[in-house]
N, C-alpha and C positions, 0 to 999 in steps of 0.2 A: 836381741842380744844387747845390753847394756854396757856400757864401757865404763870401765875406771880405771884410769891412769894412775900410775905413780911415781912417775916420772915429772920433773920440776919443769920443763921445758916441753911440755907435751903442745903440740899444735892449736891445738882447741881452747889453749888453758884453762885446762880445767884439773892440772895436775895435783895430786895431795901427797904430803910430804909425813905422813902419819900413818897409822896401822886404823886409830878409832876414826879419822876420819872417812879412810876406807870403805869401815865396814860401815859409819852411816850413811855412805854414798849407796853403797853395795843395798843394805834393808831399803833407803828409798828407792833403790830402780826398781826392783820385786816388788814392793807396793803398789808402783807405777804401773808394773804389769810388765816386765823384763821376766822370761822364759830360760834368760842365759846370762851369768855374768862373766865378763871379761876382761882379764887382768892383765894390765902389759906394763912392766918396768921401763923399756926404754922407748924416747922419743922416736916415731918413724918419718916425723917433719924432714922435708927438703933441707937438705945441708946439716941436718943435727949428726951431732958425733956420736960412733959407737961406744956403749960402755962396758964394762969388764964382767965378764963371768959372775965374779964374786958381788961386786957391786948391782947386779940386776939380782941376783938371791938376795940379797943383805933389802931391797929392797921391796921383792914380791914374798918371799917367801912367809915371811908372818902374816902376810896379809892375807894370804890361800888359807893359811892355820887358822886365823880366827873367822875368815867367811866360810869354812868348809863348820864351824860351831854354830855359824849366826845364821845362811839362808839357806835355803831347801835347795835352791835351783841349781842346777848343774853348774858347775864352774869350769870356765877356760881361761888357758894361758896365754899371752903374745908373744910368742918369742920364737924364734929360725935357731936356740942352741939347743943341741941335744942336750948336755948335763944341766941345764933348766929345765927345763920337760918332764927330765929325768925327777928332779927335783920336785917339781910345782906337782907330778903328780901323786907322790907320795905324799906331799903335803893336803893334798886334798881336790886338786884339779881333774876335771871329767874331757878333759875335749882341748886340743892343743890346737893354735892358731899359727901359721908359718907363713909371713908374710914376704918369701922369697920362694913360696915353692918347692922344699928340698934344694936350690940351687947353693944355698949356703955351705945346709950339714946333711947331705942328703941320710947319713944316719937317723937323720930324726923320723923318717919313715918307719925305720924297725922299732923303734921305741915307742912308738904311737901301736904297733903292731903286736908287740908284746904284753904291753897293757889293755888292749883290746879298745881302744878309745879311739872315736874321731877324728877325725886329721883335716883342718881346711889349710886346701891348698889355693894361695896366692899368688897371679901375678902379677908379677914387677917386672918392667924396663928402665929402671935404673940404668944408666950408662950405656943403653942401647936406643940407637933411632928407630923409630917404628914408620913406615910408609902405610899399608895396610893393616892397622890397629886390631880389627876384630878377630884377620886373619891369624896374629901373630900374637894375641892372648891368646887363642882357641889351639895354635901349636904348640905353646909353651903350657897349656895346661893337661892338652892331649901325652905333652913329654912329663911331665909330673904325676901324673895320673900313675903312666908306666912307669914309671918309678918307682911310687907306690905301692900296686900292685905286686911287684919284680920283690922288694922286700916283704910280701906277707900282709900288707895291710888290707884287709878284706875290701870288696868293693863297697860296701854299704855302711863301711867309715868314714870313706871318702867324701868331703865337700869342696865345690869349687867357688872361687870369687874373679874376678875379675880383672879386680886391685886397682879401683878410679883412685887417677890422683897420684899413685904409683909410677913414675916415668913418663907419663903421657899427656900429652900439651892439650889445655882446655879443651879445644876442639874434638879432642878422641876422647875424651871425657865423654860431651855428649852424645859423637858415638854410639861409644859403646853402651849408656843408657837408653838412645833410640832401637841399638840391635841385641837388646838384653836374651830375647827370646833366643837368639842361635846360639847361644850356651847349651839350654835345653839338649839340642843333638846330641851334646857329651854324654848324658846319661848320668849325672849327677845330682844334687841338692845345689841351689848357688846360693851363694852368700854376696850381699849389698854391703859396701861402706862406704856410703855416702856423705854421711854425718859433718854439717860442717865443713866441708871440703872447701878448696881455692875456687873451684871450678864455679862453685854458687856464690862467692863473691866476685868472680869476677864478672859472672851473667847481670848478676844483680847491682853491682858496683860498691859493694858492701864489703869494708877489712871486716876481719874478725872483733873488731870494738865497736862495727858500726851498726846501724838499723835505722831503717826510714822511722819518720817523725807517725806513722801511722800504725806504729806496731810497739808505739814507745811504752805500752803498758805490759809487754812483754819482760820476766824478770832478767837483771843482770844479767844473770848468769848464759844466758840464751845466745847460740848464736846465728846466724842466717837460718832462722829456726824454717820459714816459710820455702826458701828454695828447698831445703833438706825434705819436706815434709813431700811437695812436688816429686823427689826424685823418689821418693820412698813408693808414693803410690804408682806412679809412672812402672817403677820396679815388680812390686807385686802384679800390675797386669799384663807385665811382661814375663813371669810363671817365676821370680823371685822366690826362694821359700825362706831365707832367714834374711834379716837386716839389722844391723850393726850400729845402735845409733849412740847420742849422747842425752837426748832429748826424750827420756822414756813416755813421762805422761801424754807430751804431745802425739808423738810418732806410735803409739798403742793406739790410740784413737784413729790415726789416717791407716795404721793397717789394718784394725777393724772394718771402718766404713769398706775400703778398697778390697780386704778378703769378699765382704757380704753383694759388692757389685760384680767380682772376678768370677769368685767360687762358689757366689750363694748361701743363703745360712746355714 
């Protein structure tokens, strides 16, 4: 899954504030070997402010119009509001991304269910301490699940993630990537987004502007491309089945190599 942001304050920065730039981002993930693209209007960074109904339309919604003309690949939405959803999927979106879980709109379950479309469910402890981390994703997604379910969204729409990075202190970060595999019990698909996260610069000692003097032929644009690429594989042979990244060319290559060691060719 490929990420583009459009949002101006996106964590990663890698935000684009255009429709054409979008969709050149969007044609080069697919080139790169992106199976999904992923469109999210607002920033989900620590501390970033909510924005308005209108202004995340005003924002994704030409962008779905003109990727759902330009790439093949299925497209998904970022967003926890239902009348976005609502939106992005008539615009041309396959597969809705809710990075609270239903905890937000839990309507967004019936509308994913109406459409007949995918639903990843995300979670977040935002504003909640967590003492037992793995336990206490694996409840809140067991409680999402049922949610889903409860409104009609078939089970084999369902995706789970995790949500590294999402409320939880570096430490349950790694965690949760050492105990990837007890997700599996749920009986889902999970989803990795690892991409760039705090947690690899703060392992690595690396902001988001920095990179050892040994990787300086790495482009600009790149960010803690190395720790990313680690958790990606780490993730795959812990039975990962999508991952979420920023970094398409690289990270197609580490889940290559790592499906061909996990699962064989």
């Amino acid at each position: 899954m490929g990420v583009v942001n459009v949002s101006p304050d996106s964590f990663s920065g890698d935000g684009l504030a255009d429709v054409e730039g979008a969709v050149d981002r969007a044609r080069r993930l697919v080139d790169e070997g992106a199976d999904i693209i992923d469109v999210g209007g607002e920033s989900t960074r620590p501390g970033s402010d909510a924005i308005s109904i209108d202004e995340e339309l005003r924002r994704v919604i030409p962008v779905l119009e003109a990727l759902s003309r330009s790439v093949s690949v299925p497209l998904s939405v970022d967003t926890y509001k239902s009348e976005m959803a609502i939106q992005a999927l008539r615009a041309g979106a396959n597969m809705i991304n809710d990075v609270w879980a239903l905890k937000k709109e839990p309507d967004l379950a019936r509308v994913a269910a109406e459409a007949g479309v995918p639903l990843v469910l995300m979670s977040n402890q935002r504003g909640v301490q967590c003492n037992d981390i793995v336990a206490e994703v694996m409840a809140d997604l067991r409680r999402a699940v049922d949610d889903a379910l409860r409104a009609g969204l078939a089970r084999e729409s369902i995706i789970i993630d995790p949500g590294l990075g999402f409320g939880k202190t570096q430490g349950q970060n790694l965690e949760l990537l050492r105990r990837l595999d007890e997700l599996k019990a749920l009986g889902y698909p999970v989803l990795l987004g690892s991409s760039r996260k705090s947690f690899i610069g703060w392992v690595l000692d690396l902001t988001p502007e920095q990179r050892s003097s040994e990787v300086a032929f790495v482009p600009p644009g790149d960010r803690r491309l190395e720790g990313t690429a680690a958790t990606v594989a780490i993730g795959i042979a812990k039975g990962v089945d999508i991952v979420r990244v920023h970094d398409v060319r690289e990270m197609a290559l580490v889940c290559r190599m790592s499906d061909a060691i996990v699962r064989g060719m």
